[in-house]
C-alpha positions as a Markdown table, in Angstrom:
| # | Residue | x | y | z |
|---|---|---|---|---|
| 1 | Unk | 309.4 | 84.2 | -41.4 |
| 2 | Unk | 311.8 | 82.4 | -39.1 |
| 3 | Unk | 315.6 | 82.4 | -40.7 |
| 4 | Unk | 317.2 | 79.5 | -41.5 |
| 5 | Unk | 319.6 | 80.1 | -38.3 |
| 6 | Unk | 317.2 | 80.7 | -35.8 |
| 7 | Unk | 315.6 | 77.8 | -36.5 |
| 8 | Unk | 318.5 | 75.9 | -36.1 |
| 9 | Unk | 319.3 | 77.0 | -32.9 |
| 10 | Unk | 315.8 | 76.5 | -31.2 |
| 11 | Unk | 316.1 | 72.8 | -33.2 |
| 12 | Unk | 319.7 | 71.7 | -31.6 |
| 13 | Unk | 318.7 | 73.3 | -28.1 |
| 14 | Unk | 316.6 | 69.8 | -27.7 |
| 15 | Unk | 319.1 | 67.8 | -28.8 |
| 16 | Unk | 319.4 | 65.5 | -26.0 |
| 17 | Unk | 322.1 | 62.4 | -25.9 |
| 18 | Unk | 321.1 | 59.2 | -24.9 |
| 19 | Unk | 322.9 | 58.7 | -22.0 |
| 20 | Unk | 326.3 | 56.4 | -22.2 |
| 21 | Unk | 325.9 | 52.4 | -22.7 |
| 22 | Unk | 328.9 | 50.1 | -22.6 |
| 23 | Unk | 328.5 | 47.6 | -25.4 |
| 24 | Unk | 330.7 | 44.9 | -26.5 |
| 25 | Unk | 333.7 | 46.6 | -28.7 |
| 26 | Unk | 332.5 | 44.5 | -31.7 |
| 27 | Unk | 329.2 | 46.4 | -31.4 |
| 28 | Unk | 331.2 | 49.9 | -31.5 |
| 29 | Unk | 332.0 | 50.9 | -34.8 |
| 30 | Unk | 331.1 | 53.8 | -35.5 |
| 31 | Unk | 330.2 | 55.2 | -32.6 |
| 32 | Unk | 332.1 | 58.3 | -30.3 |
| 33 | Unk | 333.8 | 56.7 | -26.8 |
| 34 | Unk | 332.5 | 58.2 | -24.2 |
| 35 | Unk | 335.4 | 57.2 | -21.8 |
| 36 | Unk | 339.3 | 57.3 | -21.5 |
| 37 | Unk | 339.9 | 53.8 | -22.0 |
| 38 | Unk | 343.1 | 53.1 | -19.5 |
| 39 | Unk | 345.0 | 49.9 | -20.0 |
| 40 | Unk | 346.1 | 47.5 | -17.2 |
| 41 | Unk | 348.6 | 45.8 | -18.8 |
| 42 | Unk | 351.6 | 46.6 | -21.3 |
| 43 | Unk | 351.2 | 45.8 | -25.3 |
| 44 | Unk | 352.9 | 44.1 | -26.4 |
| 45 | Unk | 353.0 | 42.0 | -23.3 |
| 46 | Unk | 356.3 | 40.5 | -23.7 |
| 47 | Unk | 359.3 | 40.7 | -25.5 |
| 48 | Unk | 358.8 | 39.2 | -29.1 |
| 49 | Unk | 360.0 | 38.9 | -32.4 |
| 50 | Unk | 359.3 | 41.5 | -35.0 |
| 51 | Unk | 359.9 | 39.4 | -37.8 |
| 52 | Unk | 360.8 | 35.7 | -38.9 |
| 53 | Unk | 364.8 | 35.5 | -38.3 |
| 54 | Unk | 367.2 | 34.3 | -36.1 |
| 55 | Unk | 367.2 | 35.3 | -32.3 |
| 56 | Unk | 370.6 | 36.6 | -31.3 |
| 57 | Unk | 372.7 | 38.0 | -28.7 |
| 58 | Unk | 374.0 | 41.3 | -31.0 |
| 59 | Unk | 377.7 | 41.1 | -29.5 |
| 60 | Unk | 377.8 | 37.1 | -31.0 |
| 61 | Unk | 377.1 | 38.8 | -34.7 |
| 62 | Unk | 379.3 | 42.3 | -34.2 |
| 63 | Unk | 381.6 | 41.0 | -36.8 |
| 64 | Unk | 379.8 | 39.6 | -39.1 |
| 65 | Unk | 380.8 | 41.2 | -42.4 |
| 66 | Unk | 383.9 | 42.1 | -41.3 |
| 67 | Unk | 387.0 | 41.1 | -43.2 |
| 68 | Unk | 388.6 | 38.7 | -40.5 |
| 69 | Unk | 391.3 | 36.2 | -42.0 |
| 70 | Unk | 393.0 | 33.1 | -40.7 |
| 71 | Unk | 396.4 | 32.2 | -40.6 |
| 72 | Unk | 396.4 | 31.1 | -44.4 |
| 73 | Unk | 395.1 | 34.5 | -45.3 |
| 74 | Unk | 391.4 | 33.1 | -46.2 |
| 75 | Unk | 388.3 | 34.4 | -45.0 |
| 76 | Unk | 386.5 | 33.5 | -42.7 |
| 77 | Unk | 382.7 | 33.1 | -41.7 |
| 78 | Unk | 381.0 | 33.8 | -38.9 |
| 79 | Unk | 378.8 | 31.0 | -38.2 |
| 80 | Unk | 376.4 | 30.1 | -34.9 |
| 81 | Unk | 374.3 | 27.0 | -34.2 |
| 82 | Unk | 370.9 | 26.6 | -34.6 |
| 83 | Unk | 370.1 | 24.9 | -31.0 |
| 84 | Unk | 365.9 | 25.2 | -31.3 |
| 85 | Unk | 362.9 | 27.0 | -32.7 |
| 86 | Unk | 360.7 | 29.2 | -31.2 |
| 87 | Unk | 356.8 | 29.3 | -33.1 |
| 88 | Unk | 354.3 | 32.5 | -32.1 |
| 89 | Unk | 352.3 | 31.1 | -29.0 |
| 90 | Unk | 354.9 | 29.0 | -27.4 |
| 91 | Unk | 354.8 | 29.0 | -23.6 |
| 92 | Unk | 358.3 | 27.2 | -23.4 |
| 93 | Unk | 361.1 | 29.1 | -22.3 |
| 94 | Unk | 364.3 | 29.0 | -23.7 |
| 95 | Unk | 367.7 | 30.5 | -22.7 |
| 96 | Unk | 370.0 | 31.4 | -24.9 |
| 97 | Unk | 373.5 | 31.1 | -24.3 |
| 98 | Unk | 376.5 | 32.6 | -26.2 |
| 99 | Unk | 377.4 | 32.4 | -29.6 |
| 100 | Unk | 374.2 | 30.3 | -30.2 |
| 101 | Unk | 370.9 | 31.0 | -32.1 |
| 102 | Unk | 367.4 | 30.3 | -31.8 |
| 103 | Unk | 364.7 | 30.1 | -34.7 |
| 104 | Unk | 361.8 | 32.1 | -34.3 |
| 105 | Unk | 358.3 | 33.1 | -36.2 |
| 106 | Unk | 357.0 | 36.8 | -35.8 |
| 107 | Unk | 355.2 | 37.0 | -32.8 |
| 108 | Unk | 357.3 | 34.4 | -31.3 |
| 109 | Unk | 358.6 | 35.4 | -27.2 |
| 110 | Unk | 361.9 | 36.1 | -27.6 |
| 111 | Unk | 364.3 | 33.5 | -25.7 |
| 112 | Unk | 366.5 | 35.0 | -22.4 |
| 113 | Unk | 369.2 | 36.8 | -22.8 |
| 114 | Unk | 368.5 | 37.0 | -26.7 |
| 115 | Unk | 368.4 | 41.3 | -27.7 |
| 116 | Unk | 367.8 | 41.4 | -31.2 |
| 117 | Unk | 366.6 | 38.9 | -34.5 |
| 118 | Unk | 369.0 | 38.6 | -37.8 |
| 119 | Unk | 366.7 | 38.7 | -40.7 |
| 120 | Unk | 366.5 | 35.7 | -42.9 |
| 121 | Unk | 368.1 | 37.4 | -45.4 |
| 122 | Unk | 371.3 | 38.3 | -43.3 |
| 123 | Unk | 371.8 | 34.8 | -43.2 |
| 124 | Unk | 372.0 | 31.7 | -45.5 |
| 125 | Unk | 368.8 | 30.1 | -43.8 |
| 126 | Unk | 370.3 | 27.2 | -42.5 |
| 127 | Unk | 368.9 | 24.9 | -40.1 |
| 128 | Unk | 371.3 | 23.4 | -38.0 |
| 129 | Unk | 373.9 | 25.8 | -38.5 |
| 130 | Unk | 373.9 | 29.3 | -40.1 |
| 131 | Unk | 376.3 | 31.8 | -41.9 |
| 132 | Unk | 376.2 | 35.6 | -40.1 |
| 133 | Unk | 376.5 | 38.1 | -43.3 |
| 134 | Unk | 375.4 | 41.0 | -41.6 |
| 135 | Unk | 375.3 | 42.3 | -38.1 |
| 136 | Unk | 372.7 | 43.7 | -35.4 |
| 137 | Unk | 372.6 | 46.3 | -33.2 |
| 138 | Unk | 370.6 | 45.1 | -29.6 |
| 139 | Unk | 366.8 | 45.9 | -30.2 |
| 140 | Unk | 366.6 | 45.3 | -34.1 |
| 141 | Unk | 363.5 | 43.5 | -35.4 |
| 142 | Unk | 362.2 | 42.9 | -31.4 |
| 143 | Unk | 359.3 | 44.5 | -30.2 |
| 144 | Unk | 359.9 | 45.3 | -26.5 |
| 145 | Unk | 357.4 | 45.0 | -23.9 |
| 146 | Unk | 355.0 | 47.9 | -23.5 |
| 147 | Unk | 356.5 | 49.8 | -26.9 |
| 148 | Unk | 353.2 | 50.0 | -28.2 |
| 149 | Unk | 351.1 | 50.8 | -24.9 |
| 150 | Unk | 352.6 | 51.0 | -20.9 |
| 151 | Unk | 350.1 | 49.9 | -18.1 |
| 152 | Unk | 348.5 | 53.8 | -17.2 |
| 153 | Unk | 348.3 | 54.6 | -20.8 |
| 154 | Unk | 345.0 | 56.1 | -21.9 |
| 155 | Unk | 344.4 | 53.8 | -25.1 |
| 156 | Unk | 341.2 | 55.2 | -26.9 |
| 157 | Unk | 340.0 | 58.8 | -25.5 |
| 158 | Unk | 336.5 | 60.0 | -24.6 |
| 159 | Unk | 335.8 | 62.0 | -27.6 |
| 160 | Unk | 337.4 | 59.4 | -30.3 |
| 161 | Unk | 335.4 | 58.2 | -33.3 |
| 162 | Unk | 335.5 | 54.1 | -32.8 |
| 163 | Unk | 336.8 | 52.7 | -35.6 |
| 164 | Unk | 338.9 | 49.6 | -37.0 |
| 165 | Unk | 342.0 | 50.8 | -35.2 |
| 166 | Unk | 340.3 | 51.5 | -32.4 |
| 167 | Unk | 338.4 | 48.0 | -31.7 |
| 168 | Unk | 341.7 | 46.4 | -32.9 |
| 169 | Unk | 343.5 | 48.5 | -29.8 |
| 170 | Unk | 340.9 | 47.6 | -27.6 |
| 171 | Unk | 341.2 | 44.3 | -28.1 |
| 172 | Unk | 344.8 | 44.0 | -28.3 |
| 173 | Unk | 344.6 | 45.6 | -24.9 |
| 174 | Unk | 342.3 | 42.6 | -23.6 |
| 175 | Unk | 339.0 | 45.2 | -23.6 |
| 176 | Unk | 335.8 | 43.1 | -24.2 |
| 177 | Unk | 333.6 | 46.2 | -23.6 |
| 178 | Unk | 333.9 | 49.9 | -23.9 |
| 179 | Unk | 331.1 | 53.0 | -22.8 |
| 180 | Unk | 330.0 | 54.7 | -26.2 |
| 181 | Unk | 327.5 | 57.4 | -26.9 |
| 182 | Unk | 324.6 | 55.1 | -28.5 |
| 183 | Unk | 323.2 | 56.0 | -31.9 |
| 184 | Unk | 319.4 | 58.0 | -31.3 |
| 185 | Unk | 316.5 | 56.4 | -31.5 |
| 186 | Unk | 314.5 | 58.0 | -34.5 |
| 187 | Unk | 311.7 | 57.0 | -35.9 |
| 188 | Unk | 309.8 | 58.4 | -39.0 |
| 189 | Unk | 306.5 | 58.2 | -40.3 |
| 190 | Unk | 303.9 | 58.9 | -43.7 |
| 191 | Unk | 301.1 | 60.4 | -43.4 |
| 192 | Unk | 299.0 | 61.3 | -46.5 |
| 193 | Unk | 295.8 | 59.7 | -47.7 |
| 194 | Unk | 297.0 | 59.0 | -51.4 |
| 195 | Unk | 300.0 | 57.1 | -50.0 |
| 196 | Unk | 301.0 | 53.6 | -50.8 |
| 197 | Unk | 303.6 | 50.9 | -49.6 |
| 198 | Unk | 306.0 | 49.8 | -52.6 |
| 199 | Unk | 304.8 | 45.9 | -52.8 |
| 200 | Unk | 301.3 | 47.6 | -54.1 |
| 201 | Unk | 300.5 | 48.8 | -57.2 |
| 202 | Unk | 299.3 | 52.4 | -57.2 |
| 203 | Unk | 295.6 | 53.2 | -58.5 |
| 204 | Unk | 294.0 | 56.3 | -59.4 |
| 205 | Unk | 295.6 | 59.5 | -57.8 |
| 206 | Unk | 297.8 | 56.8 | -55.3 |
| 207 | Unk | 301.7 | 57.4 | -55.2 |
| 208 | Unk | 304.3 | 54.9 | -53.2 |
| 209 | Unk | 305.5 | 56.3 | -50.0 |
| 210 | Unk | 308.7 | 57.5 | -50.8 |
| 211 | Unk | 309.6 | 59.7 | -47.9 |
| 212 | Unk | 309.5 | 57.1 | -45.4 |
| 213 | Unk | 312.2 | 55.2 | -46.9 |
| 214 | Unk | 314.3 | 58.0 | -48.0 |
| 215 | Unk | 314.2 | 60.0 | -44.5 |
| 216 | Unk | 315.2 | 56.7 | -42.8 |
| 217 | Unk | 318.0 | 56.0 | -44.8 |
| 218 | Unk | 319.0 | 59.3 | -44.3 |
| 219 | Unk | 319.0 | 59.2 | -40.9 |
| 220 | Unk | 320.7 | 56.0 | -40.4 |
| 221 | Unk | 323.3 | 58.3 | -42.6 |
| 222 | Unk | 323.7 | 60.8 | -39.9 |
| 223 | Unk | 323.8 | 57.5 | -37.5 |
| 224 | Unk | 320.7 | 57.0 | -35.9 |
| 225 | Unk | 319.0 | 54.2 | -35.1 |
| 226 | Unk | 315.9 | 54.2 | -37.4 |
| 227 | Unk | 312.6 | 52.4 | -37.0 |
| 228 | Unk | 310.7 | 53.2 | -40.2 |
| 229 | Unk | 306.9 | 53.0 | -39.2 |
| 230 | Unk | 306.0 | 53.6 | -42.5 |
| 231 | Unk | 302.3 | 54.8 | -43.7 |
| 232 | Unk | 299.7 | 55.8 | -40.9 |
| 233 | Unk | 296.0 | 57.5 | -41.4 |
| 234 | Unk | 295.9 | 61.1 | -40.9 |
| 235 | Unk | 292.8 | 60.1 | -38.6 |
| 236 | Unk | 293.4 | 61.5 | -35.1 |
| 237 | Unk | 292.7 | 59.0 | -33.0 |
| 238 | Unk | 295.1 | 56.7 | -35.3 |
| 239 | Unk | 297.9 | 59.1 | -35.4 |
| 240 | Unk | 297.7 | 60.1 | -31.7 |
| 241 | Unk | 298.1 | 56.2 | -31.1 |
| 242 | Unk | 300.9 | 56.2 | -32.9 |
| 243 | Unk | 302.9 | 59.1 | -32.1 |
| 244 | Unk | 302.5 | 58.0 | -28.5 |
| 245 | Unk | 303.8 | 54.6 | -29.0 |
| 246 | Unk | 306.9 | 56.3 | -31.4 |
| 247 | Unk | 307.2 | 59.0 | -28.6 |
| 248 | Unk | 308.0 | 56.4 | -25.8 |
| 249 | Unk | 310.7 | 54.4 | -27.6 |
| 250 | Unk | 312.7 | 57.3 | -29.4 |
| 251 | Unk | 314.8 | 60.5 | -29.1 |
| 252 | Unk | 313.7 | 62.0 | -32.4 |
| 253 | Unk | 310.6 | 61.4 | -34.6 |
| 254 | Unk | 309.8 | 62.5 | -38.2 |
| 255 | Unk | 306.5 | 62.7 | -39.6 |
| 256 | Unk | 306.7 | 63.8 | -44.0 |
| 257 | Unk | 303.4 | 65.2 | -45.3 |
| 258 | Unk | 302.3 | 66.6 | -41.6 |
| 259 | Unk | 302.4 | 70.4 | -43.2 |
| 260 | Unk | 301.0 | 72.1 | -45.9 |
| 261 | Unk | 297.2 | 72.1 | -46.8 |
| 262 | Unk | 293.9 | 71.4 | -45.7 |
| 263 | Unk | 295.2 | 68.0 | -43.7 |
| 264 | Unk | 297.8 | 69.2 | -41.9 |
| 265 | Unk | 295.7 | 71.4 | -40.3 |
| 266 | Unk | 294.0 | 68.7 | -38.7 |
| 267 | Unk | 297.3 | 66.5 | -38.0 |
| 268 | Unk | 298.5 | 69.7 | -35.9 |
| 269 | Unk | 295.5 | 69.7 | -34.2 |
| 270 | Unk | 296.1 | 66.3 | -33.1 |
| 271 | Unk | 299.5 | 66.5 | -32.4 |
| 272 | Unk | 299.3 | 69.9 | -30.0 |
| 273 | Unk | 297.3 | 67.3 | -28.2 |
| 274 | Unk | 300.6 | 65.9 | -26.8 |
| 275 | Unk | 302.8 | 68.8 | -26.2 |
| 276 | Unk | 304.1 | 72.2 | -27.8 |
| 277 | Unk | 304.3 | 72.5 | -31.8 |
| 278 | Unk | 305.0 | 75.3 | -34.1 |
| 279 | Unk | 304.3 | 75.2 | -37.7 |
| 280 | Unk | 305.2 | 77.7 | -39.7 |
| 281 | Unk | 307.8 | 79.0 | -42.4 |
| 282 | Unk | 311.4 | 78.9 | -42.5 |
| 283 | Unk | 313.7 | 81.2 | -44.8 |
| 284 | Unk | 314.7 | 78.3 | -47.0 |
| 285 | Unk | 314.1 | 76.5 | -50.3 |
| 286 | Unk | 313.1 | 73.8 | -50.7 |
| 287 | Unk | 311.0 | 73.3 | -47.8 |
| 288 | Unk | 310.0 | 76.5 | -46.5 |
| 289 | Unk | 307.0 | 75.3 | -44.6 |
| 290 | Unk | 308.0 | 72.9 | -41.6 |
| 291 | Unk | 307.3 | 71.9 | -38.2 |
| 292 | Unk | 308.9 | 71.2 | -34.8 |
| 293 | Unk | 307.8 | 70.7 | -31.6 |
| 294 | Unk | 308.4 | 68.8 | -28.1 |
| 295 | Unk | 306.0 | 66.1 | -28.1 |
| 296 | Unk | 304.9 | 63.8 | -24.9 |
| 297 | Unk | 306.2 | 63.2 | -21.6 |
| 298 | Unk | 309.7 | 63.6 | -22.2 |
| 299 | Unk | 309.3 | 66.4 | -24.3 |
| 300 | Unk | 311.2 | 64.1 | -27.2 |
| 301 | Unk | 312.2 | 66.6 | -30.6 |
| 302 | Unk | 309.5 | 65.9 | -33.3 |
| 303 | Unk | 309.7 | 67.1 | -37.1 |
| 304 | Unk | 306.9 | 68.0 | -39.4 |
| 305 | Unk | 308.3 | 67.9 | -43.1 |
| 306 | Unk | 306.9 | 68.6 | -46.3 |
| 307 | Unk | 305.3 | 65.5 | -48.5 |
| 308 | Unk | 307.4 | 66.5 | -51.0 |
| 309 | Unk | 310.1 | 63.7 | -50.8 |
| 310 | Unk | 312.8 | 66.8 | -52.4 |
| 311 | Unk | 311.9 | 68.9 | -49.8 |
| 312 | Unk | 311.8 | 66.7 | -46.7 |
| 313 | Unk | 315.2 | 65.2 | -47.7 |
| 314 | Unk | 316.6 | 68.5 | -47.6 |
| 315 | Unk | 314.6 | 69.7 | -44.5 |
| 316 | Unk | 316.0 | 66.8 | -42.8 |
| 317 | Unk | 319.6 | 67.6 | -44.1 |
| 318 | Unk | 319.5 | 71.0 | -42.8 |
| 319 | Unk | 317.6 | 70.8 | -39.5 |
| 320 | Unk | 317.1 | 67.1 | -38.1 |
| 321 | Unk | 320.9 | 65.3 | -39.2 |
| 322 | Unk | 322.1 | 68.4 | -37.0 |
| 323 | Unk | 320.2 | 67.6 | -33.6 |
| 324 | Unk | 321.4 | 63.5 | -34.6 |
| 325 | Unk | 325.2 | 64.3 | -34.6 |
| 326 | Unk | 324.6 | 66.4 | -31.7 |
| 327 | Unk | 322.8 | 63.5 | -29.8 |
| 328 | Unk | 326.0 | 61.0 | -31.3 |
| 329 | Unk | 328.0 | 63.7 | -29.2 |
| 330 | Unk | 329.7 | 64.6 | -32.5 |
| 331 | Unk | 331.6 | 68.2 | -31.9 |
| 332 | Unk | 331.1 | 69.7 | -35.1 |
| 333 | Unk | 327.1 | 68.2 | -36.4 |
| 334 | Unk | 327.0 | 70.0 | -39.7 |
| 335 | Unk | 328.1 | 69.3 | -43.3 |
| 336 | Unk | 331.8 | 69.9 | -44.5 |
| 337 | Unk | 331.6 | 73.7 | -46.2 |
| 338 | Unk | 334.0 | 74.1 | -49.0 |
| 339 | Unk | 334.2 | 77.1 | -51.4 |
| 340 | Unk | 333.9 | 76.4 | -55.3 |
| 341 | Unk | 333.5 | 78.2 | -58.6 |
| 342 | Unk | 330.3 | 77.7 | -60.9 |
| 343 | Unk | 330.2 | 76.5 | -64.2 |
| 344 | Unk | 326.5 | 77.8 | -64.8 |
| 345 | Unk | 324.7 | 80.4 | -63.3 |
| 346 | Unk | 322.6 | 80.0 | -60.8 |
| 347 | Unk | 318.9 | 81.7 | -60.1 |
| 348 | Unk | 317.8 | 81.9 | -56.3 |
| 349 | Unk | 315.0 | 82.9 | -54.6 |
| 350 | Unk | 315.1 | 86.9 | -53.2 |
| 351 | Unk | 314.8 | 86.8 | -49.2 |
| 352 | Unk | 315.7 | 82.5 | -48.9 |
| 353 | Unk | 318.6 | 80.7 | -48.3 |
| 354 | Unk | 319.0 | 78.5 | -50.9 |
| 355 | Unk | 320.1 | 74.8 | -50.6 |
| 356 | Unk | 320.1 | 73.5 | -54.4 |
| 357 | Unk | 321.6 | 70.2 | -55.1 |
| 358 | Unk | 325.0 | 69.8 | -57.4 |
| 359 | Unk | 327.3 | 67.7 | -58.4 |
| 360 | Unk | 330.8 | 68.9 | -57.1 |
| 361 | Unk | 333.7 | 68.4 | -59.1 |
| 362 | Unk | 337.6 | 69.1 | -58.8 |
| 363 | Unk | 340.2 | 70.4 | -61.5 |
| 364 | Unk | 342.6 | 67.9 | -62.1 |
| 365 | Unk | 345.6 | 70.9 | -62.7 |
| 366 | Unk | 345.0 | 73.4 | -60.2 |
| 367 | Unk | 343.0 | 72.0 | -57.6 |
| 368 | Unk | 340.4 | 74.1 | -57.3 |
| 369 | Unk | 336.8 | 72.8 | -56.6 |
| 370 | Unk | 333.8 | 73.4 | -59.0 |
| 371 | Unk | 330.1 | 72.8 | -59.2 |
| 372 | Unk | 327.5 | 72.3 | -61.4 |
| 373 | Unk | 323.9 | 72.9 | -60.0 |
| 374 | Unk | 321.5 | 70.2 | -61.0 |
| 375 | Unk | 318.4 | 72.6 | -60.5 |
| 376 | Unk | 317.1 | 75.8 | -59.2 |
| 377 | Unk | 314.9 | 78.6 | -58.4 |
| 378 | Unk | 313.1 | 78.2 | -61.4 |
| 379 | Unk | 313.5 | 74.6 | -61.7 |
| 380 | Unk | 311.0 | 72.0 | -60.3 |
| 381 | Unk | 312.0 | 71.4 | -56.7 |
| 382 | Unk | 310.2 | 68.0 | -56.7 |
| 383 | Unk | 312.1 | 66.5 | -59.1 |
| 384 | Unk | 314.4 | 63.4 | -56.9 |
| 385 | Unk | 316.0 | 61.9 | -59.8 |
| 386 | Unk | 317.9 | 65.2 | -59.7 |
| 387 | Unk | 318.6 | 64.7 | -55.8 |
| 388 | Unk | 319.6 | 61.2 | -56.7 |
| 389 | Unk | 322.6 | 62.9 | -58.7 |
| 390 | Unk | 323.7 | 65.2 | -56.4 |
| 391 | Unk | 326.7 | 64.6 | -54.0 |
| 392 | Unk | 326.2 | 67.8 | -52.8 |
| 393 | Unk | 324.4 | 70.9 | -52.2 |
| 394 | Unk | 324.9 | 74.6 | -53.3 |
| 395 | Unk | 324.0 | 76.8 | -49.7 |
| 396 | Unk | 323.2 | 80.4 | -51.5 |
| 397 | Unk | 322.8 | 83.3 | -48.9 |
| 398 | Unk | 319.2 | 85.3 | -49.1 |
| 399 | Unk | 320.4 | 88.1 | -50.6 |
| 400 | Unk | 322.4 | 86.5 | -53.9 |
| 401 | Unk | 319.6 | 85.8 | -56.4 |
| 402 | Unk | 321.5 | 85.7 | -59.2 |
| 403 | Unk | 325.0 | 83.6 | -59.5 |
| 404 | Unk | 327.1 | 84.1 | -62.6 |
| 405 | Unk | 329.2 | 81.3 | -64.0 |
| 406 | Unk | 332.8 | 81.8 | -62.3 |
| 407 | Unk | 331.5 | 83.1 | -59.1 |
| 408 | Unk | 332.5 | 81.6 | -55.9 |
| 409 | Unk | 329.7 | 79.7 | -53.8 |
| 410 | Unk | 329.7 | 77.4 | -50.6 |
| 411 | Unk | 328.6 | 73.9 | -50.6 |
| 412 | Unk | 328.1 | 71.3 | -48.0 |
| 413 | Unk | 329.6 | 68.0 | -49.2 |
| 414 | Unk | 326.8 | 64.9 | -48.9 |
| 415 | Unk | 327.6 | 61.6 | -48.0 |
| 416 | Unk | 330.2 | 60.4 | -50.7 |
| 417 | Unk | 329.1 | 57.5 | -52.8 |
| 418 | Unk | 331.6 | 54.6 | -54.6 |
């Protein structure tokens, strides 16, 4: 019996990433850049203003605040004309020239020889003429040419996750496209002669095809790009078909209900037909027996899982959503591990590693993460509703069989939900 381990190292060793597409940026979410994105021209592109204010020269408003008299002893206020207005996307220029003031919107290009934008509150808010309460110092509320991003700068590095920052930088930048890592082609199929699509109603010894639609939301989880085939007859020359066709137009394929019994002698059969396969069992439960192979021309990764939708799931967490985030270029492809303290104990099979869904919690006053497993050893490993609970799952070494409540375990965080 292979370990757990080994079999994940000959599964990721034919991990193979699609090579690099550039796509439009809208089209990019989600996916890891697979260039240094270097920008041509500075952001912001011009001098503008920061906020909605008062363009200035900062030496005409020095004194404003200031306790400046006349000759009768009475204060006096430091007021500047209001000679124009600048709005966000004007293409007029405007020169400022001393002791005047020009009104702009955010965004606005700031007028020549203007260095800095009272606030609207440092001011009375008048229109054609306007009180100075407060001074500025040359810079404030002005965005500078090129603060955000110089011409040379690298904007979005090979290696980054694309996501709403990044499109919004790449856009700001004037990037229409970028060169990402695409998602894998997968696709996943049923076999299994009692199986039925979910718009039928299931007669005599019939169940609905759960696995095809399970493993392919799964996979489009780890980020693939999934076509679900759906139900296909165990018949070889049927099956070959469709492998073949699968084969040609993906990077990974999954076939649930292709091991165990009588029939999946005969699917393996088939399926050596069109390259190397190994079935056999894995150190693991749920889903000790498995398969994987190199199928067809381009020798493309190809997973036998169990029919038991419990078991395939987590077959497919443990060995097939690695080899995707490999193929997505993804540095680290497996499942957060954090440590956390039982509230039960737990029961695991001798000489298996143990993968037992849970529901993961957190203590409110110290902090401290603890789990309650939602089934074991002993417990029926079909069971999805169970699975359906779970937000995560308890990963119990071989040689631990027997948890005690307190203990501390590992657990692999599943996709969060809410």
């Amino acid at each position: 019996m292979r370990s757990v381990e080994d079999q994940q190292i000959k599964v990721t060793a034919a991990a193979v990433a699609p090579r690099p597409v550039r796509v439009a940026i809208s089209e990019a979410q989600g996916l890891l850049c697979a260039e240094d994105v270097v920008t041509e021209r500075p952001l912001p592109g011009f001098d503008q203003a920061a906020i909605d204010g008062y363009a200035v020269r900062s030496v005409d408003v020095a004194s404003a605040g200031a306790d400046i008299r006349d000759e009768d002893g009475d204060l006096v206020d430091l007021t500047l004309p209001v000679v124009g207005e600048v709005v966000a996307g004007s293409r007029q220029p405007i020169r400022l020239q001393p002791r005047q003031t020009v009104r702009v919107d955010t965004g606005a290009p700031m007028p020549t020889l203007a260095d800095a934008v009272l606030p609207m509150d440092f001011t009375d808010g008048g229109h054609a003429r306007i009180k100075v309460y407060e001074p500025v110092r040359s810079g404030d509320y002005v965005r500078r040419i090129g603060d955000d991003v110089q011409p040379g700068d690298v904007a979005v590095r090979a290696g980054t996750i694309i996501g709403a920052a990044q499109v919004g930088l790449l856009a700001a930048v004037g990037q229409d496209k970028v060169l990402v890592h695409p998602r894998p082609r997968l696709s996943v199929i049923s076999v299994g002669g009692e199986l039925i699509d979910i718009d039928r109603t299931p007669g005599p010894g019939q169940v609905y095809d759960v696995n095809s639609y399970a493993l392919a939301a799964a996979a489009r989880d780890a980020g693939a790009d999934v076509n679900r085939v759906g139900i296909v007859s165990s018949d070889s020359r049927q099956l070959r078909d469709v492998v073949e066709g699968q084969l040609v137009r993906s990077e990974v394929v999954v076939i649930a209900g292709a091991v165990g019994g009588w029939a999946s002698e005969q699917i393996r059969e088939t399926l050596e037909e069109l390259g190397e396969l190994e079935i056999g069992r894995v150190a693991m439960h749920p889903g000790s027996v498995q398969g994987f192979g190199r199928l067809g021309r381009d020798e493309v990764p190809t997973f036998l899982l169990p029919a038991n939708p419990v078991g395939a799931l987590v077959v497919f967490e443990v060995m097939v959503r690695p080899l995707i985030r490999i193929a997505l270029g993804r540095r680290h492809p497996m499942r957060r591990i954090v440590h956390a303290r039982t509230i039960t104990p737990i029961s695991s099979m001798a000489g298996r590693k143990g993968y037992l869904r849970a529901q993961l919690m957190r203590d409110e006053a110290t902090g401290e993460y603890l789990v309650q497993p939602l089934g074991g050893a002993s417990s029926s490993s079909h069971l999805l509703a169970t699975l359906a609970l779970a937000n995560s799952l308890i990963v119990i070494d071989p040689d631990d069989t027997d948890i005690r409540t307190g203990d501390e375990v590992r657990v692999a965080f599943l996709a969060q939900r809410g």
